[in-house]
C-alpha positions as CSV (number, residue, x, y, z in Angstrom):
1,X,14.0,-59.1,76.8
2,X,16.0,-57.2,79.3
3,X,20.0,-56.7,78.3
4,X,22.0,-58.9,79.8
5,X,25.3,-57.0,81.2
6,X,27.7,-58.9,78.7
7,X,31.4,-58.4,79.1
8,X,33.4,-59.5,76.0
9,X,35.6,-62.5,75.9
10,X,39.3,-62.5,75.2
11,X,41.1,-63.6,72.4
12,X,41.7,-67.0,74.3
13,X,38.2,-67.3,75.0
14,X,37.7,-66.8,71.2
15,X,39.3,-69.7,70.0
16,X,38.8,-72.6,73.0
17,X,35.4,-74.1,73.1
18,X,36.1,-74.9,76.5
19,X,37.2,-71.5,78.1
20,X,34.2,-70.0,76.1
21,X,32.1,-72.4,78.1
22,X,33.8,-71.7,81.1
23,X,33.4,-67.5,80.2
24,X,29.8,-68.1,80.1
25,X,29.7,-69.9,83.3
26,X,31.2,-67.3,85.1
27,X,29.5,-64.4,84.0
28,X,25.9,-66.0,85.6
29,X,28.2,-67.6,88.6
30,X,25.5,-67.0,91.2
31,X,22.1,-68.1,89.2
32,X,24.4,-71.5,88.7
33,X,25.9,-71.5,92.0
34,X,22.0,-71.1,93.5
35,X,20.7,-74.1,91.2
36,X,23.6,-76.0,92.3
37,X,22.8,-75.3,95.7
38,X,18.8,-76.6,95.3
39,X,20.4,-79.2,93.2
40,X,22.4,-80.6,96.2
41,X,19.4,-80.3,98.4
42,X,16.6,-81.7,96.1
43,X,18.7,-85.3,95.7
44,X,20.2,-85.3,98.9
45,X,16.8,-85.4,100.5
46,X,16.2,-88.4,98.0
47,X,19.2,-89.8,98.8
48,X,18.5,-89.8,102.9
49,X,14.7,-91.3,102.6
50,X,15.9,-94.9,102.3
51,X,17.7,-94.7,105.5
52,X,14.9,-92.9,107.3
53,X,12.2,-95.5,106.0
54,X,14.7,-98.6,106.9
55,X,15.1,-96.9,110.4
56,X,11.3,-96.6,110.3
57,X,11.0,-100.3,109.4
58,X,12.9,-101.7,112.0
59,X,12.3,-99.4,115.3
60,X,8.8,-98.3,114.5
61,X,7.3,-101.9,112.8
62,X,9.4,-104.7,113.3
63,X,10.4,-103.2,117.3
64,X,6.3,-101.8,117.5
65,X,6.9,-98.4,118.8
66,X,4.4,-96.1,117.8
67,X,6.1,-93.0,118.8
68,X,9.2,-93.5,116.9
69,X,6.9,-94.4,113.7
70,X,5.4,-91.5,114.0
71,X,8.3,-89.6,114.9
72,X,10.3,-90.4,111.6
73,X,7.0,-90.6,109.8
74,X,7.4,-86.4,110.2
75,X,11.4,-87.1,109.2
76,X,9.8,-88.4,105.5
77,X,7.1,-86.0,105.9
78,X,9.6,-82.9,106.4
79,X,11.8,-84.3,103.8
80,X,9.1,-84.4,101.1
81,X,8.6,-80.9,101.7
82,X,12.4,-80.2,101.4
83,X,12.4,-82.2,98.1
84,X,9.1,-80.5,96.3
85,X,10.4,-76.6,97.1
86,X,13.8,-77.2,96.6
87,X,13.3,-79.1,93.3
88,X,11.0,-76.2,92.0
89,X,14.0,-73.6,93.3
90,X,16.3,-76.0,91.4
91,X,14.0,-76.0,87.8
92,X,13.4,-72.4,88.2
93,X,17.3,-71.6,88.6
94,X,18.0,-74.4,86.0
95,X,15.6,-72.4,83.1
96,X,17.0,-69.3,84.1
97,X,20.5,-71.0,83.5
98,X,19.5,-72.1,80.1
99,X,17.8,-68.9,78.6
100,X,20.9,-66.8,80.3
101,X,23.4,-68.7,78.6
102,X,21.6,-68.7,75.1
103,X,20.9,-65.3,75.3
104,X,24.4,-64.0,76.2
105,X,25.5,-66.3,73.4
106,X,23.1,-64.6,71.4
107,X,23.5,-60.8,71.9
108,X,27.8,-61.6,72.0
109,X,27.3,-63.3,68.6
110,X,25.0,-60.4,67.3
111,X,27.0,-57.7,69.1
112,X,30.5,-59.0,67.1
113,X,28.0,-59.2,64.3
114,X,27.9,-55.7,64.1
115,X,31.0,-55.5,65.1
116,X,32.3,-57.0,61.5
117,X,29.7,-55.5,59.3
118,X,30.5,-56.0,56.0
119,X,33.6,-58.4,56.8
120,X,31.0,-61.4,57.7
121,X,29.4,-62.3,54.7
122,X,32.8,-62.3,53.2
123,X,34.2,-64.9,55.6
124,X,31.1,-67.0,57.0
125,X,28.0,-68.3,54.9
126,X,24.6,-67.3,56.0
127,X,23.6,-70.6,57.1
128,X,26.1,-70.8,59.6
129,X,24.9,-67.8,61.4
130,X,21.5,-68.7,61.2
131,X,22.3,-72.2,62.8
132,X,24.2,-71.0,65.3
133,X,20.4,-69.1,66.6
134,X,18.9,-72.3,65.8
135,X,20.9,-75.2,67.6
136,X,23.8,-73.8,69.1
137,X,22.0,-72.0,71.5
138,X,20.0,-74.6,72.5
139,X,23.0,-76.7,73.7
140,X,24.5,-74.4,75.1
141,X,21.8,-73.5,77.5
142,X,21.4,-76.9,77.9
143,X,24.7,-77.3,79.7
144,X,24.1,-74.7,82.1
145,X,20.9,-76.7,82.8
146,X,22.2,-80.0,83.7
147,X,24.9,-78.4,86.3
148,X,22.8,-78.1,88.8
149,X,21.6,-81.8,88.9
150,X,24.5,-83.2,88.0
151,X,26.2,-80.7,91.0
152,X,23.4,-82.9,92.9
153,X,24.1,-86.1,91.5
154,X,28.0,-85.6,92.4
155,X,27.0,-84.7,96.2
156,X,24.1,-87.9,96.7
157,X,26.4,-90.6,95.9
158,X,29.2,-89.3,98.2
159,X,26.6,-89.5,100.7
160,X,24.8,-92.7,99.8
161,X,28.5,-94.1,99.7
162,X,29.1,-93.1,103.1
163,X,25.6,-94.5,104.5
164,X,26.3,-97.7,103.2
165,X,30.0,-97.8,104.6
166,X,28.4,-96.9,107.7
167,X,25.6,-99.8,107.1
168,X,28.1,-102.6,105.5
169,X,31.4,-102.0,104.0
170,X,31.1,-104.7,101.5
171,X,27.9,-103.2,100.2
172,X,29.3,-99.7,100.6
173,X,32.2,-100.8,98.2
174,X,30.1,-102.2,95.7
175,X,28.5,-98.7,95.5
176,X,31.2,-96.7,95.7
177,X,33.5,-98.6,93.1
178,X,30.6,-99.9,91.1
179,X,29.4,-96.7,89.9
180,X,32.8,-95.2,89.0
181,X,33.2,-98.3,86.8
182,X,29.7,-98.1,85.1
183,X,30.4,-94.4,83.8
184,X,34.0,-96.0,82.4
185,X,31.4,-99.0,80.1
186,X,29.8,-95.2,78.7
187,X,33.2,-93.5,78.1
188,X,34.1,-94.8,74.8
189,X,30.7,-94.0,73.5
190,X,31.4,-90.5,74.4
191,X,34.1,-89.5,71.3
192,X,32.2,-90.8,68.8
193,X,29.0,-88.9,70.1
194,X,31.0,-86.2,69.9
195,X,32.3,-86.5,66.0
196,X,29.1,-87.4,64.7
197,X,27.5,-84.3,66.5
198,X,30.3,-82.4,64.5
199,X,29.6,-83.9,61.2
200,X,26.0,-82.9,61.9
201,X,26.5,-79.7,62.8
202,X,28.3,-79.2,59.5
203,X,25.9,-80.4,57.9
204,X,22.9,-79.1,58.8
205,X,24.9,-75.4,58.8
206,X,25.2,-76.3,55.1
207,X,21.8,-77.1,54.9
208,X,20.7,-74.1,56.5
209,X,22.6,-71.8,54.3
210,X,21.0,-73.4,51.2
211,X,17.4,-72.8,52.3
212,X,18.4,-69.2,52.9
213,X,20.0,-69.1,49.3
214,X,16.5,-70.6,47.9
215,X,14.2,-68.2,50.0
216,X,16.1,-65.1,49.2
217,X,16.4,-66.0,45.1
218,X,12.9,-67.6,44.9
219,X,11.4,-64.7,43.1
220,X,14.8,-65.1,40.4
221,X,14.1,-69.0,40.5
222,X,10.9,-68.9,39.4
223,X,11.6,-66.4,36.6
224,X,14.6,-68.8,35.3
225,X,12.3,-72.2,35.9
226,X,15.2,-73.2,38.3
227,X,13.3,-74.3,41.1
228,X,13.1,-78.1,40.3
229,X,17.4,-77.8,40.4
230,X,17.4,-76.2,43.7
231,X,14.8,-78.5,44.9
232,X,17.0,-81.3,44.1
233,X,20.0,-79.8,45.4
234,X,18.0,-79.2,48.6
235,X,16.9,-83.1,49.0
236,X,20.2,-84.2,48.5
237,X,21.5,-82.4,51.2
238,X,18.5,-82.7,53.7
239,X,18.9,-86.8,53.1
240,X,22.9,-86.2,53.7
241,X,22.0,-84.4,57.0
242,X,19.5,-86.8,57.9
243,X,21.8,-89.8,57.4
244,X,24.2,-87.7,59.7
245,X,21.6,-87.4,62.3
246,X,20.3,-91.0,61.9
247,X,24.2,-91.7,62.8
248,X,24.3,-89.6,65.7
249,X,20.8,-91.4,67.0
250,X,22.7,-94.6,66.9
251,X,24.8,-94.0,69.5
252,X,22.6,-91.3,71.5
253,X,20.3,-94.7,71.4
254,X,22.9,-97.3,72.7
255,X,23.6,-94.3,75.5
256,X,20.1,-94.5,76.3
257,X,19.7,-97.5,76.6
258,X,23.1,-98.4,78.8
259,X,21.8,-95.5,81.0
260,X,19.0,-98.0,81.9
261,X,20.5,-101.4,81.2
262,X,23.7,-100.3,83.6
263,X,21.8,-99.4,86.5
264,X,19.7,-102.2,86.6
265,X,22.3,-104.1,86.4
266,X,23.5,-102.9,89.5
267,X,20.9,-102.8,91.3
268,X,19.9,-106.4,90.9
269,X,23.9,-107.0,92.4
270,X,23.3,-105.2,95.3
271,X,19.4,-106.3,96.0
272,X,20.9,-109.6,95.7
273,X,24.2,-109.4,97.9
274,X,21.4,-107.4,100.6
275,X,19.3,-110.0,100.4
276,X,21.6,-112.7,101.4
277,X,23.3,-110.6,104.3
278,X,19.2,-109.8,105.5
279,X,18.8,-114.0,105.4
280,X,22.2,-114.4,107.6
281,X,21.3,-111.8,109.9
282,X,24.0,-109.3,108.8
283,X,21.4,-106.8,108.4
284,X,18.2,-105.8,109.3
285,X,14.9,-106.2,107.1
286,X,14.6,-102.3,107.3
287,X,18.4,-102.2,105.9
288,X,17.5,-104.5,103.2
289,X,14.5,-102.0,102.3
290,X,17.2,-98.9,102.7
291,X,19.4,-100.6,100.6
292,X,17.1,-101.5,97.8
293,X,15.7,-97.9,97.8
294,X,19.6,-96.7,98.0
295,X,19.8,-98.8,94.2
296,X,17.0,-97.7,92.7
297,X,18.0,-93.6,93.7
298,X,21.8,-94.7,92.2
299,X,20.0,-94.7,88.6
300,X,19.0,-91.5,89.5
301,X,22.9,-89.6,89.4
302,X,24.0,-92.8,87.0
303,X,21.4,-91.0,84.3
304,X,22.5,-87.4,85.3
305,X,26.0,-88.3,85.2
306,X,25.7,-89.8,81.8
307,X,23.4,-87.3,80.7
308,X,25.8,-84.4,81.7
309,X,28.7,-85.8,79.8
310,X,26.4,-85.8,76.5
311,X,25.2,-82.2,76.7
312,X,28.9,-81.1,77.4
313,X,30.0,-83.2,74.4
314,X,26.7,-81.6,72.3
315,X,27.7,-78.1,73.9
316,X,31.6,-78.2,72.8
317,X,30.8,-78.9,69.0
318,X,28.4,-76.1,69.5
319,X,31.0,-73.6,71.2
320,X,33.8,-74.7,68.3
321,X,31.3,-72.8,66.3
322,X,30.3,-70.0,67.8
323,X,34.0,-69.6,69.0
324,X,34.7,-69.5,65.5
325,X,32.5,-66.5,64.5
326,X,34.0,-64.7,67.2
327,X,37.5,-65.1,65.9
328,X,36.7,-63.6,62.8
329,X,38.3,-60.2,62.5
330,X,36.9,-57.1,60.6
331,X,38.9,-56.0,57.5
332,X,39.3,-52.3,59.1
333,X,40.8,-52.0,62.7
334,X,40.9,-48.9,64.5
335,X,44.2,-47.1,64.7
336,X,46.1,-47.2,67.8
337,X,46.4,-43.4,67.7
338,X,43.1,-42.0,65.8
339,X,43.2,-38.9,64.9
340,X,39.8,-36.2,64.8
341,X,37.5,-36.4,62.4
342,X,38.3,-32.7,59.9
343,X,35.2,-30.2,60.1
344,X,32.3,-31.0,58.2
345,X,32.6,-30.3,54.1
346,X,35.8,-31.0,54.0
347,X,36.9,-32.6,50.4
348,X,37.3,-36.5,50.2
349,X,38.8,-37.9,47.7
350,X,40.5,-41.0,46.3
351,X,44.1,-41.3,45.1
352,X,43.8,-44.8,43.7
353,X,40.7,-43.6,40.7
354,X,41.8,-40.0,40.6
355,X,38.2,-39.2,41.9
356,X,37.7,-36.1,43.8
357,X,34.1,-34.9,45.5
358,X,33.7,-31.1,45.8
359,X,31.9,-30.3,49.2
360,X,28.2,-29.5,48.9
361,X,28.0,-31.1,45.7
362,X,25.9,-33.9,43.8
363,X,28.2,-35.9,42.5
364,X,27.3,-39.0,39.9
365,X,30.2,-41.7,38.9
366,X,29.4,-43.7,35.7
367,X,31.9,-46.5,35.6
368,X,32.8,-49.5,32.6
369,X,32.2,-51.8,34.1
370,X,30.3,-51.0,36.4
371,X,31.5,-53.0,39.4
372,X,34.2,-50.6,39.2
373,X,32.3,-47.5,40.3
374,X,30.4,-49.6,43.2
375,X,34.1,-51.1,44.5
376,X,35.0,-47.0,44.5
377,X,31.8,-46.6,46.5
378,X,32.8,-49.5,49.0
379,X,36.5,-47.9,48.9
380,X,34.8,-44.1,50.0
381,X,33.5,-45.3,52.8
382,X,35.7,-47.8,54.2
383,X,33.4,-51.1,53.5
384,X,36.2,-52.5,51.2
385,X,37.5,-55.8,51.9
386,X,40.8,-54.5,51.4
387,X,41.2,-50.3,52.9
388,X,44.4,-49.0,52.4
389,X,44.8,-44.8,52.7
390,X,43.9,-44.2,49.0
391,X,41.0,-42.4,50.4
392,X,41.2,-39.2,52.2
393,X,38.8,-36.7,53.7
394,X,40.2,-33.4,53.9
395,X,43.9,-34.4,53.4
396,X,43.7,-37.1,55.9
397,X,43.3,-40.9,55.3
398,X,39.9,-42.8,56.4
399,X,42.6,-45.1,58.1
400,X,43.9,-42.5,60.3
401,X,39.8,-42.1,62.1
402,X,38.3,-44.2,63.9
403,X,36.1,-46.7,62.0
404,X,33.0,-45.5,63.8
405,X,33.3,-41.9,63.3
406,X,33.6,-42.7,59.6
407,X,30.6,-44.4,59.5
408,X,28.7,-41.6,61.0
409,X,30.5,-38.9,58.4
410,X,30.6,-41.2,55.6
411,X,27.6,-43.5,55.1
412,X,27.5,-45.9,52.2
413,X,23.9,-47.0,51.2
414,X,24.1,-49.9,48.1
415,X,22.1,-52.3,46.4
416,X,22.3,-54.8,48.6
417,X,20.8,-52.8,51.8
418,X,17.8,-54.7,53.1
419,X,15.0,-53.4,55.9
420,X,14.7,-55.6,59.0
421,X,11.9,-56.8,60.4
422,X,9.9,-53.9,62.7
423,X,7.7,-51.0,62.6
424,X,8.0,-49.0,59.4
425,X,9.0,-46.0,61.0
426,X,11.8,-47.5,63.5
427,X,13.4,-49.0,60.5
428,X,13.4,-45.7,58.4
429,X,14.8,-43.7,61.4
430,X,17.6,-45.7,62.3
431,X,18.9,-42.4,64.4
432,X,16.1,-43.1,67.0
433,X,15.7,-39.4,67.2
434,X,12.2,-39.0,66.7
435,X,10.2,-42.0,65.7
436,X,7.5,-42.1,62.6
437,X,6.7,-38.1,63.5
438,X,10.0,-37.2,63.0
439,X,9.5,-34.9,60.0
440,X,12.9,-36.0,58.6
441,X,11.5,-39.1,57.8
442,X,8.3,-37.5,56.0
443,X,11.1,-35.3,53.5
444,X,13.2,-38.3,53.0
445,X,10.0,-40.1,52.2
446,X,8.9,-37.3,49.7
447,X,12.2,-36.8,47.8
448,X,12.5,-41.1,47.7
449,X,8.8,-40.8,46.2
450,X,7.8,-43.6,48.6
451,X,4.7,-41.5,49.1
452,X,2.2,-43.5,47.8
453,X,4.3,-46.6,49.5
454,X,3.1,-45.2,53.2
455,X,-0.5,-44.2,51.8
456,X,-1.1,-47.8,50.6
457,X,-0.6,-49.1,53.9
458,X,-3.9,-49.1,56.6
459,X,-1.4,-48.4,59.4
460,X,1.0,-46.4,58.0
461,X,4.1,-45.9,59.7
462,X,3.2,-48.3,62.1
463,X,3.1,-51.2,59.8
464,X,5.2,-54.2,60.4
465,X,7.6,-54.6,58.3
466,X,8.2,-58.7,56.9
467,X,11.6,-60.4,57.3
468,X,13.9,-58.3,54.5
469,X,11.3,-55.8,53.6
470,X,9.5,-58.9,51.5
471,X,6.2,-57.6,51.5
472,X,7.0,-55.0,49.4
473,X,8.2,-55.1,45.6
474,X,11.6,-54.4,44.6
475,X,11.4,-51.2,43.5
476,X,9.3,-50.4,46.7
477,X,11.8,-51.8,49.2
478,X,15.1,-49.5,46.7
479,X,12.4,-46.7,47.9
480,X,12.5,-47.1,51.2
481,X,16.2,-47.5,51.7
482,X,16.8,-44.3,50.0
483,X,14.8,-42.7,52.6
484,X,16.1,-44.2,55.5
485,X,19.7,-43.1,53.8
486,X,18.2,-39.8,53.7
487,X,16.6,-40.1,57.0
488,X,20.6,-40.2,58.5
489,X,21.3,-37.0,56.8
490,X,25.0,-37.7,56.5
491,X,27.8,-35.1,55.6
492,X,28.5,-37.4,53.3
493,X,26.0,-39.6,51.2
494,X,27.6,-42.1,48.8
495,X,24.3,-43.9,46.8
496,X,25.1,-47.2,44.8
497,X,22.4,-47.4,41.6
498,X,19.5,-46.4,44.4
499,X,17.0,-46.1,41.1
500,X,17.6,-49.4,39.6
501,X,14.4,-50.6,40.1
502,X,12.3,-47.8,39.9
503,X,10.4,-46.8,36.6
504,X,11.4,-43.9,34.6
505,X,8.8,-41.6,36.2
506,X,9.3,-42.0,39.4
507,X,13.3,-42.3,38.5
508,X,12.7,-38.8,37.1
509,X,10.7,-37.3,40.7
510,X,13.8,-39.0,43.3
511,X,16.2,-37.1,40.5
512,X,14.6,-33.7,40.5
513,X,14.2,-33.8,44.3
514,X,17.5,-35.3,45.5
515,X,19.8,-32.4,44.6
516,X,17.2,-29.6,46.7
517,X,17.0,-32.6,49.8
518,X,20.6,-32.6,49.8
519,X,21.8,-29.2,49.5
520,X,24.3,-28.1,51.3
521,X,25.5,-31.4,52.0
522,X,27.7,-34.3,49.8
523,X,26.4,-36.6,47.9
524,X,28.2,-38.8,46.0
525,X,25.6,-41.6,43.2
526,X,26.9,-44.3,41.1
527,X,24.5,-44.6,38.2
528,X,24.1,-45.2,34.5
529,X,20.4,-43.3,34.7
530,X,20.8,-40.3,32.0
531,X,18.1,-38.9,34.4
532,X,20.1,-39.0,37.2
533,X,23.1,-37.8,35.6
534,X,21.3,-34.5,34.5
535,X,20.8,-33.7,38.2
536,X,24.2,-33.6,39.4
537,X,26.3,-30.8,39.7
538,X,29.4,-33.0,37.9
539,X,29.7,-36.3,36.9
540,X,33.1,-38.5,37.1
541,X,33.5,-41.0,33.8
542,X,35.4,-44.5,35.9
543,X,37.2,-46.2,33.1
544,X,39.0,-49.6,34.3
545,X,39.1,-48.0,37.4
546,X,40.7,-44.3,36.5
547,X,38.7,-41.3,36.4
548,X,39.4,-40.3,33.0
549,X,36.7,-37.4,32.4
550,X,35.2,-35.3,34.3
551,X,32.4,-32.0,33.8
552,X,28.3,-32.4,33.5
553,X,26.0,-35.0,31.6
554,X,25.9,-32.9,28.6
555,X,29.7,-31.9,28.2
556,X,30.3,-35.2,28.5
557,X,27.5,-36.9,25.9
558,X,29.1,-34.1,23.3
559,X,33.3,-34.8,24.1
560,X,33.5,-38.6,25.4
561,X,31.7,-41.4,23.1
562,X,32.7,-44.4,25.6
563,X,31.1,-42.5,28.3
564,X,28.0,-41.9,25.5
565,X,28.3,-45.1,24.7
566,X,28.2,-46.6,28.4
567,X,24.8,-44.5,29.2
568,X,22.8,-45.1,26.0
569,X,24.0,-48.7,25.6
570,X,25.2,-48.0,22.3
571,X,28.5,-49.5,20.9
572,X,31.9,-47.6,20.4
573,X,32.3,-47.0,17.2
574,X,35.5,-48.4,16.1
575,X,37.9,-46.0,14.4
């Protein structure tokens, strides 16, 4: 898919369903503004062939003159023509409408994605960005769809309203107020519609988070026998959702169904006030014909009318949504005057823990607990949800850069970090600098001892990677995202537990080789792994969230028992 240029909204636009619709309709002005265009053609050439076969009625049958038969014969001929290419024109503008507008939707939503990194799965559930690609998008689009008929719809009853004027005002009338006044019988259906599609859009975001939570933990729910729990908490919310829908269905139905009641309705009125004007001699047979043809088009923009007020109802509860993703700001904002990023090994350090990394080095944090020494992880490299200017690289707080240049210097790889779907090698070199022959990504693969992860594999590099990496095992997948950490070759490398899963052997390989992989460069581990430990050049003992020893694995086994007692998982002996 081509990318479509994509100007961000405003703030305004962030937070009004309506001017976010409106933002999207401006930015593909001309593809609407063409489908309009074949729109108005396409049912105005409908909306004339009454009148041409009424005219041929009465001057070519009723009056027998063969020429002018044949002559507007070719009128209806020529018009059929009109109507087939422009209603192609008008469905090939009208698609192109649809998959514009959900795709802009799409790459804004995933571009702001980005944008918040870490800040969105603190503020919005899974489910309710996953929904937003599922159904959101989909009515969306189909707004921008139904402009261009409806566009048409607005235009061929103006002009069947002025026909009949022309024809009979009383008729003409009828028309012209009737219609107006059927669209007012659907209007209080419309706010209901619209808070029952809310409801359901709740719901069903709710829903949708929940099958994400089961899919992701399924592994973990089968170990614990909790699958029968989730099961049931699944059907209970699938039946709430479909009760939700089922309500929404209601009405849609009772729309549906006035959208064809309504307009035959009318045009058994005006058949029957034409057909007593024909018998009086108030209008000709071929006017009686126009006339009946001009009701049974009416249904025609009656439906598109109708159906255009329900997709922009559907398409509002859908842009409350998305408009509420997009007002969600990341913890960290750029300064408004960022200062340059200090030369490369310069020391970073943090104020708040007492923790400072010596350039060059490989340095391991053992913390108790230990979501203390991943929080100081987060902290280093500014993927906190709270980032004050504890943390400084080379004198200077994190605060004071620009949040992107700290994520190139600073890059935080943790137990969470997941591989996308893709070919094996894009996802490890994330740099795009050189493909699956870039030989950084062979030595990052050889010091992660994913070696015999890439030989297993018939295609090598070039295998497709599964949604989160799931075709390979936990401790293959911890493998792998070490090397595409090492793969970035930051000047600084912060590692959260990135041997967890691994088994002491291979734990003991990615320890030996990490320290030569890295030299020169700083690397900063959080682990318990006495393996690990014995690799680095110092290790930092996080008590409660204070650096309160510092010096290599052994000094520290012989002169601090808590930190002894934190690695072996023995207790402290109580004095």
């Amino acid at each position: 898919m081509r990318h479509l240029p994509l100007d961000h909204p405003g703030t305004a636009d962030h937070r009004s369903p309506m001017r976010f619709l409106w933002w999207l309709a401006k930015g593909q002005w001309q593809t609407l503004l063409g489908g309009m265009l074949f729109g108005i053609v396409w049912m105005s050439s409908q909306a004339v062939m009454p009148a041409v076969i009424g005219r041929a009625i009465d001057q070519g049958v009723a009056d027998r003159d063969r020429s002018a038969l044949l002559t507007l014969a070719g009128v209806m001929f020529a018009l059929g023509l009109v109507q087939a290419g422009s209603g192609i024109m008008r469905h090939r503008f009208a698609v192109t409408n649809w998959l514009t507008a959900a795709y802009r939707t799409i790459q804004l939503t995933g571009r702001h994605t980005v944008h918040l990194g870490g800040t969105l799965p603190r503020k919005v559930s899974t489910g309710e960005v996953v929904a937003i690609g599922n159904s959101d998008i989909s009515h969306l689009g189909q707004v921008m769809d139904v402009t261009a008929r409806f566009s048409g719809a607005v235009v061929s009853f103006v002009l069947v309203a002025v026909i009949l004027l022309q024809t009979s005002v009383t008729l003409g009338l009828v028309v012209l107020l009737g219609v107006p006044a059927l669209m007012l019988l659907v209007g209080p259906l419309l706010s209901p519609l619209q808070r029952r599609s809310a409801e359901q859009r709740e719901l069903m975001g709710r829903l949708s988070n929940t099958a994400t939570d089961i899919v992701s933990g399924l592994r973990v729910l089968r170990g614990i026998g909790g699958e029968q729990v989730f099961l049931s908490r699944y059907r209970r919310e699938s039946q709430e959702t479909r009760r939700a829908g089922v309500a929404v269905a209601r009405i849609q139905s009772v729309l549906d169904a006035l959208q064809v009641l309504l307009p035959g309705l009318f045009v058994v009125v005006v058949v029957w006030l034409g057909a007593r004007y024909a018998v009086t001699g108030r209008i000709t047979p071929g006017e009686l014909v126009a006339f009946y043809g001009y009701s049974a088009f009416l249904m025609i923009p009656l439906r598109t009318a109708t159906e255009y007020a329900n997709k922009v109802i559907r398409a509002r509860v859908s842009a409350v949504r998305v408009c509420r993703l997009l007002a969600l700001e990341p913890d960290v904002h750029d300064p408004a005057a960022p200062l340059e990023l200090p030369p490369e090994g310069s020391v970073l350090a943090d104020s708040r823990s007492g923790l400072t990394v010596r350039p060059g080095s490989l340095t391991a944090i053992v913390g108790e607990p230990a979501e203390e020494s991943a929080a100081l992880a987060d902290r280093l490299g500014m993927c906190a949800a709270e980032v004050d200017d504890d943390v400084t690289l080379g004198g200077l707080p994190l605060t004071a850069f620009r949040r992107a240049d700290v994520r190139r210097r600073v890059v935080v790889s943790d137990t969470g970090a997941a591989l996308f779907s893709g070919r094996l090698g894009d996802r490890l070199d994330v740099t795009g600098s050189g493909g699956g022959v870039d030989r950084r990504v062979d030595e990052a693969l050889a010091t992660a001892s994913a070696d015999d992860i890439l030989e297993a594999l018939p295609e090598g590099l070039d295998t497709v990677v599964t949604e989160r990496g799931r075709s390979f095992s936990g401790g293959q997948r911890q493998r792998l995202v070490l090397a595409r950490a090492l793969t970035v070759d930051p000047d600084v490398l912060v590692l959260v537990e990135p041997t967890s899963a691994v088994d002491a052997h291979t734990e003991a390989r990615i320890a030996a080789r990490l320290r030569g992989h890295r030299a020169g460069r700083t690397t900063v581990v959080t682990t318990s792994s006495p393996l690990v430990l014995d690799a680095a050049d110092e290790v930092a003992f996080l008590l409660d969230g204070r650096v309160v020893a510092t010096g290599t694995h052994a000094d520290l086994m012989h002169t601090e028992p808590a930190y002894r007692a934190v690695v072996t998982r023995e207790e402290v002996p109580v004095s």
